[in-house]
Every structure is written in structure tokens, then in C-alpha cells.
Steps between C-alpha positions, in 0.01 A plus 500: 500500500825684371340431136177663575667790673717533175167545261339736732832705515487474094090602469567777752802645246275455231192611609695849640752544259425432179228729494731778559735392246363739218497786716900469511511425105605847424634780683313865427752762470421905519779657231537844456491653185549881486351697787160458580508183272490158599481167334358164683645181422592148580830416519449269179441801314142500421326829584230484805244588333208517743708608750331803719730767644474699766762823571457617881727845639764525795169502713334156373267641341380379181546749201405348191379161372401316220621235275811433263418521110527222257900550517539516884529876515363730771582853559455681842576837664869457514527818750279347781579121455652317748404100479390363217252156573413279185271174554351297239257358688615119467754507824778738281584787716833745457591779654717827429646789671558808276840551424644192625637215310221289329522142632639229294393104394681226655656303276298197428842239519568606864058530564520104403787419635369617884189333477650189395711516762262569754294172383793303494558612850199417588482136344878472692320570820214217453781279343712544830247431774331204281790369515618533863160363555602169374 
């Protein structure tokens, strides 16, 4: 019975989350360049490059849009902008607030350190009432 339960609990993480898993490869990041230039990235490095952006004003409403060039770039009407939206389309989304601080990557060591962490939690967990079952 407890065996059975186990698989199911290990096709129900695999069916839900390793789907996902690419979307959480890379983290999109918004950087500023000069004013009323941007540049899309991931945090690898490697320019977005079908990345759409979208500029909306203090009021939400949408001001410009279009797509970054072959180097990431997109300029926009630096007086009126007030968000900045960039989606690629393949579950990368980043957002960025005019004049604030761009955001940065995590670093990757403490990324895979966490999620290790949380599995091994979890295998602790199964380990401990397995056990107590006995």
C-alpha cells in the first residue's frame, strides 16, 4: 500500500513539475541602458531575443510596443514611461519600474543549493514516517 502511494506521489511530481522545469531555466532580466534604452536578457547572459516589450505610463496605459532587435535593444519614450513589461512568449516574463534599480540574477550556487535542500527535505519527511511505520 505505502509502496504504491510512494509511485503515485513520484508520477504526480513528475507529471507537474518537470514540465515546468524549463520555464525556471533562466531568469529574464529588464537592464537599463541610457534613458529610454533598455536591454532584455537572461541572467546567463544571452540576449532575449524574441522578447516583446511593452512600456505603459503612471496611468497603465500602454504607450509603445514592439520587439527587441537582434542585440536585445529597445528604445521607448523615456518622458512618459513608467513600467517596462518584456515576455518572450515561452513562460519568460520581467518587469521594470523606471528609475528604480534593475533586478539582479540569483546566484546559481545558492539557486541549487535551495532546491536540493528542499528535496532532501522532502525525501527526510518520507524517510521519517516510513520508518515510524515499521
Amino acid at each position: 500500500m505505502l509502496r504504491r502511494l510512494s509511485l503515485a506521489v513520484v508520477i504526480l511530481c513528475a507529471v507537474f513539475i518537470l514540465p515546468a522545469s524549463p520555464v525556471f531555466a533562466h531568469l529574464m532580466l529588464v537592464e537599463p541602458v541610457e534613458e529610454g534604452l533598455i536591454k532584455v536578457v537572461f541572467d546567463d547572459g544571452t540576449v532575449a531575443r524574441h522578447a516583446e516589450v511593452v512600456v505603459y505610463n503612471e496611468k497603465d496605459e500602454e504607450i509603445a510596443r514592439g520587439d527587441v532587435d537582434d542585440n536585445g535593444k529597445f528604445s521607448y519614450p523615456e518622458q512618459e514611461a513608467e513600467l517596462i513589461v518584456a515576455d518572450d512568449g515561452f513562460g519568460h516574463r520581467a518587469e521594470y519600474v523606471v528609475g528604480d534599480e534593475p533586478q539582479e540574477a540569483l546566484p546559481r550556487g545558492l539557486t541549487v543549493t535551495v532546491v536540493l535542500a528542499g528535496f532532501g527535505l522532502i525525501a527526510g519527511v518520507f524517510h521519517y514516517r516510513v520508518k515510524n511505520r515499521k
